[in-house]
C-alpha positions, 0 to 999 in steps of 0.5 A, a space after each residue: 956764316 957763323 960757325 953755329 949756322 953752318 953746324 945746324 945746316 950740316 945736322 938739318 941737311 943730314 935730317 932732311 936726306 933721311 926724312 926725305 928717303 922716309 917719303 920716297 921710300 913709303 909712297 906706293 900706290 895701290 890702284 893705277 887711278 892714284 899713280 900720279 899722286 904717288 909719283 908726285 910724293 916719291 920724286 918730291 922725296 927724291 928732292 928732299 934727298 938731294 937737298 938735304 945732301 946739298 945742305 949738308 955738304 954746304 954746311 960740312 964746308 963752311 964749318 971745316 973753314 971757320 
């Protein structure tokens, strides 16, 4: 992977954690009848987070090798 590449995942990988947390971080439910859509939202965020620090380790790593 060039170095160019692995510049852009590490900042989209940092962007992505903080968009995820934005997600996670909003969805609140107001009647019991919508719990299962706000959780869905919320645990979607938390993936969004653990994908975005992956990718951003990854592309911290590949960068520090070029």
């Amino acid at each position: 992977m060039s170095k160019t590449a692995s510049g852009f995942m590490l900042v989209g990988g940092g962007a992505l954690a903080i968009a995820g947390g934005l997600i996670a971080n909003s969805s609140v439910s107001s009647t019991p009848a919508d719990d299962f859509y706000y959780d869905c939202w919320r645990y979607g965020g938390g993936g969004m987070i653990l994908a975005g620090l992956v990718a951003f380790f990854f592309g911290a790593m590949w960068f520090a090798r070029k």
